[in-house]
C-alpha positions in Angstrom: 15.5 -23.1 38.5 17.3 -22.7 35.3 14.0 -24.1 33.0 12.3 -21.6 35.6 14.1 -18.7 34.6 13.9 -19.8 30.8 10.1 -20.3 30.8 9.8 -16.3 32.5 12.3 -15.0 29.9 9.8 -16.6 27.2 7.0 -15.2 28.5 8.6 -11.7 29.3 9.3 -11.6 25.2 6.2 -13.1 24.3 4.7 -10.0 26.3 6.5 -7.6 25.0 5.8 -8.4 21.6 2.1 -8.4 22.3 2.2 -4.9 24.0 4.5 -3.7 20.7 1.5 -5.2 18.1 -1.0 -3.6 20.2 0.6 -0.7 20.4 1.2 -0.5 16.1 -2.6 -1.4 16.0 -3.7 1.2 17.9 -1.2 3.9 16.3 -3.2 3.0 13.2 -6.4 4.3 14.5 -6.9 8.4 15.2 -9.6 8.1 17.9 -11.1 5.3 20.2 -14.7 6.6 21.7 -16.0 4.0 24.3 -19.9 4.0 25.2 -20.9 3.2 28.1 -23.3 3.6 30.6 -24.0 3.0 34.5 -27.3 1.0 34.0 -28.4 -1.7 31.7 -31.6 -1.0 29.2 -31.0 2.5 28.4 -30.2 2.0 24.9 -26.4 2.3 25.0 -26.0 -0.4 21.7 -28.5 1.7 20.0 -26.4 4.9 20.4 -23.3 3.2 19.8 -24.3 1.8 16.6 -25.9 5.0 15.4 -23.2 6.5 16.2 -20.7 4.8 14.4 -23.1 4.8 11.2 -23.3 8.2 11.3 -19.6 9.0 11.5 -19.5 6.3 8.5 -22.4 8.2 6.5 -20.2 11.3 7.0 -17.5 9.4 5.5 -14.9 9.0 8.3 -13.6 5.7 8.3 -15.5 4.0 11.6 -14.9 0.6 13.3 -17.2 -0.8 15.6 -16.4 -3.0 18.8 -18.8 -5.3 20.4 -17.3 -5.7 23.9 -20.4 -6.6 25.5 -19.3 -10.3 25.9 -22.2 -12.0 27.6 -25.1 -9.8 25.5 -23.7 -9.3 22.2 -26.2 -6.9 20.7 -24.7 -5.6 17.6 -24.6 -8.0 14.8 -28.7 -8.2 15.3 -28.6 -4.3 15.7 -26.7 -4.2 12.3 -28.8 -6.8 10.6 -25.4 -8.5 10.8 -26.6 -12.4 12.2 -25.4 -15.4 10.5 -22.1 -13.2 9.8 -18.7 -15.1 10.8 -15.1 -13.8 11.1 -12.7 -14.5 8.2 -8.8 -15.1 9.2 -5.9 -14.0 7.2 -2.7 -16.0 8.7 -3.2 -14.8 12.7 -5.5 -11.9 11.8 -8.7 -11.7 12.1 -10.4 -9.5 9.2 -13.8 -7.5 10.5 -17.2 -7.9 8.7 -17.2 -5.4 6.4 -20.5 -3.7 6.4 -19.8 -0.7 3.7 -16.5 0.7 2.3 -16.2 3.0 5.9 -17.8 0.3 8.2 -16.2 -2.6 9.7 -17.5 -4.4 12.9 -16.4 -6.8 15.2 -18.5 -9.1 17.8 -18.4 -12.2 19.9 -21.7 -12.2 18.3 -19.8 -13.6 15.1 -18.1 -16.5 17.0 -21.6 -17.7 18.3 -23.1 -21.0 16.3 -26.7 -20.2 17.5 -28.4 -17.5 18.8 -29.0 -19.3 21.7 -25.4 -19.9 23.0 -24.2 -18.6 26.7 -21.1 -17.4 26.8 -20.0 -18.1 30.8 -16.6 -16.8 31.5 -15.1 -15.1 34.0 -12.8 -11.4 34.0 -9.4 -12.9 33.0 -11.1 -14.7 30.1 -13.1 -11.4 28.9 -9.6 -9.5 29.1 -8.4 -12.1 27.0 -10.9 -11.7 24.3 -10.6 -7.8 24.3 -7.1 -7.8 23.9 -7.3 -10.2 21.2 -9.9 -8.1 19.6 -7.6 -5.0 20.0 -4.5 -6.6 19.1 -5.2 -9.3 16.6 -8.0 -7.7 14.1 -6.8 -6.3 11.0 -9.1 -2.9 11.0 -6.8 -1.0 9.1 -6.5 2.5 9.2 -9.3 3.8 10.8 -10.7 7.4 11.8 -12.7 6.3 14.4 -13.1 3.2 16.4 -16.4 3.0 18.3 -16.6 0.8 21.4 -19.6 -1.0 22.7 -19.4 -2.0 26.3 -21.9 -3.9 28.7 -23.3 -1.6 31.4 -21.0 -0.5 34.4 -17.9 0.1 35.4 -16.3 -3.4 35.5 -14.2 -5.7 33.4 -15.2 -4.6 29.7 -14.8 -0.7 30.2 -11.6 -1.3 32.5 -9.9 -3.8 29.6 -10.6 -1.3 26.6 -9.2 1.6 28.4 -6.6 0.2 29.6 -5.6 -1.3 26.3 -6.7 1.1 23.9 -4.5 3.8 25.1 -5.1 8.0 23.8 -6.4 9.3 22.1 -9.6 8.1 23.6 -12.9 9.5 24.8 -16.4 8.4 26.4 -19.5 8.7 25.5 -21.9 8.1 28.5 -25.9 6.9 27.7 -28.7 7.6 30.2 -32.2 8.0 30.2 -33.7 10.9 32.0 -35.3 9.4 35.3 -33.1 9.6 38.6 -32.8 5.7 38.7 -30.5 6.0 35.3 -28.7 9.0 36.7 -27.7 8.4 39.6 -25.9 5.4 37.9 -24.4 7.4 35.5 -22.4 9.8 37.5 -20.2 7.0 38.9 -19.6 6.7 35.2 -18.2 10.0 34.7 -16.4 9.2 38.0 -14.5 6.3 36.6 -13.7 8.1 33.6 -11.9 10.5 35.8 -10.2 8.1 37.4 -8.6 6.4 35.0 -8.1 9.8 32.8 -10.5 9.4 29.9 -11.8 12.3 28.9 -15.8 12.3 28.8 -16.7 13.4 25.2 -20.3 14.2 26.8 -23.8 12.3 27.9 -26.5 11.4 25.4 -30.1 11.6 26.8 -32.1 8.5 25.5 -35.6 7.9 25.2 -35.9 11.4 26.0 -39.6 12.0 25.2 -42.3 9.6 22.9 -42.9 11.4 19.6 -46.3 10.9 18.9 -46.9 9.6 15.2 -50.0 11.2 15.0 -49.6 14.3 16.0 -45.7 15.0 16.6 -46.0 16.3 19.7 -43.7 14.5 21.9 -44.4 12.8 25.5 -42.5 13.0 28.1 -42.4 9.0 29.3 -39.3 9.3 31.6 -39.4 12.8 32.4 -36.9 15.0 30.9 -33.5 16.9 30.7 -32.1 14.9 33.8 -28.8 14.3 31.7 -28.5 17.8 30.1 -29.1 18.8 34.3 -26.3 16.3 34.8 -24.0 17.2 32.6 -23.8 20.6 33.7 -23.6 18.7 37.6 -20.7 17.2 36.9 -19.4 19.8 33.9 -19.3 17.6 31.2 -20.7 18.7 27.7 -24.2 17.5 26.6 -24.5 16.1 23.1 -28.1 15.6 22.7 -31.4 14.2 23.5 -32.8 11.0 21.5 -36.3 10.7 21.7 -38.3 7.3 21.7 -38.7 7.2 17.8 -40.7 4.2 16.7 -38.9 4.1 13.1 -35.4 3.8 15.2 -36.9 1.0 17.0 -38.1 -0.4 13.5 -34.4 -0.8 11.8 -32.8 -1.8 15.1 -35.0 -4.5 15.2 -34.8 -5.5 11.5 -31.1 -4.8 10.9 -29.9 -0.8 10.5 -29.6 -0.6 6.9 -25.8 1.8 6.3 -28.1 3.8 3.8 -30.2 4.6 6.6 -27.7 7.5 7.7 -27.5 9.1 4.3 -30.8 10.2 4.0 -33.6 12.2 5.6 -33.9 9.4 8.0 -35.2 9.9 12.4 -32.0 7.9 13.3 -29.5 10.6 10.7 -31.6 13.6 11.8 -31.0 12.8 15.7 -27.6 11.4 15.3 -25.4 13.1 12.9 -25.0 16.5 15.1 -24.3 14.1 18.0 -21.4 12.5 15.6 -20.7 16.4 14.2 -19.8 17.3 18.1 -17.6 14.3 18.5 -16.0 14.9 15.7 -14.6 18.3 16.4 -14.2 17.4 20.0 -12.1 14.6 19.4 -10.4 16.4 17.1 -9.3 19.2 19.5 -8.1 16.2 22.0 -6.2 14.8 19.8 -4.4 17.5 19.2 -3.8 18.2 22.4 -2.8 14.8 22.8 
């Protein structure tokens, strides 16, 4: 009984002194903004790396976090595969991407783009804490989280870990199937007292490259209508732009978001209202 009561006392301080490195780590970054969305497919990665290079392009110091465990989309999204972590004692040091930029993805533990990842919740929690806990980002303005679609371990982990100052971001498209997913989002974010920073409509309309006029695929304005449903702001609509399909697919360029670019023009007042959102949260905070 006495090793017994040894072995908890280890792990009790061993515990703590995780929860007291997380917590430092966290303290060094201003704002955590966790994207997610209720349904797979509706371009969530897309937005969260646009995101993130905008508020980089506007020079605010931006992490990236690629929680999606079992479909790690960002290192391909960012043009990023191949990329491996670099360790510094027990830190591990992001993949810098520009002097604002840093990202971090299961992607970049991966031999081949071909590996499974298989684990289950505790192992997932694991990882994200790790992630939280043990990479070096530095002082950061803005940490921008990836998650897989739903409500369920991922989400859970990095808002229960991440602590406030923190907001969501919530993706849908603009036919019912999406939206009716998406209000259990803004559900859970209730619950577990995140505020929702607002929705982003994607693929909201094809523009037509001949002619400009755009085509409404999906229908339109069902997350603008759900936003004021549930009373939640609305940030924007992203149309289906083929040159935003173009980069994804061949690696966002960081450049990309400083010029007169589709992917700047539709995200950087999307990053502009997050921005001074967040800002007024935080301060309330």
């Amino acid at each position: 009984m006495l090793q017994q009561a040894k072995a908890r006392n280890i792990d009790e301080e061993k515990q703590k002194r995780d929860e007291e490195r997380l917590s430092r780590r966290m303290q060094e970054i201003n704002y955590k903004i966790l994207v997610i969305s209720g349904k797979g497919g509706v371009g969530k990665s897309t937005v969260a790396v646009n995101l993130a290079a905008a508020l980089s392009a506007m020079e605010k110091k931006a992490g990236l976090l690629d929680v999606d465990i079992h479909g790690p989309s960002v290192p391909t999204l960012l043009g990023l595969q191949g990329c491996r972590f670099e360790f510094e004692g027990n830190e591990i040091l992001p993949v810098t991407v520009s002097d604002t930029l840093k990202v971090v993805s299961i992607g970049f533990l991966l031999d081949k783009k071909t590996d499974a990842v298989i684990w289950r919740g505790p192992r997932k929690f694991h990882m994200i804490k790790q992630f939280l806990t043990d990479v070096n980002w530095g002082s950061l303005d803005y940490l921008v989280v990836d998650s897989p679609p739903g409500t369920g371990d991922e989400p859970m982990a990095v808002a229960q870990l991440a602590g406030a100052p923190s907001g969501a971001v919530i993706v849908t498209t603009p036919q019912d199937v999406a939206i009716h997913d998406v209000r259990r989002c803004v559900t859970f974010c209730h619950t577990l007292s995140i505020p929702v920073l607002g929705i982003v409509e994607n693929m909201s309309g094809l523009v037509c490259p001949h002619c400009g006029e755009t085509i409404d695929l999906f229908k339109s304005g069902g997350g603008e209508a759900l936003a004021e449903e549930m009373n939640v702001p609305f940030l924007g609509k992203i149309p289906i732009e083929p040159e935003i399909v173009r980069v994804g697919d061949n690696g966002l360029s960081y450049g990309e978001h400083k010029t007169d670019h589709p992917a700047a023009n539709h995200f950087k007042p999307i990053a502009q209202q997050i921005i001074s959102t967040s800002m007024n949260t935080a301060i309330e905070s």
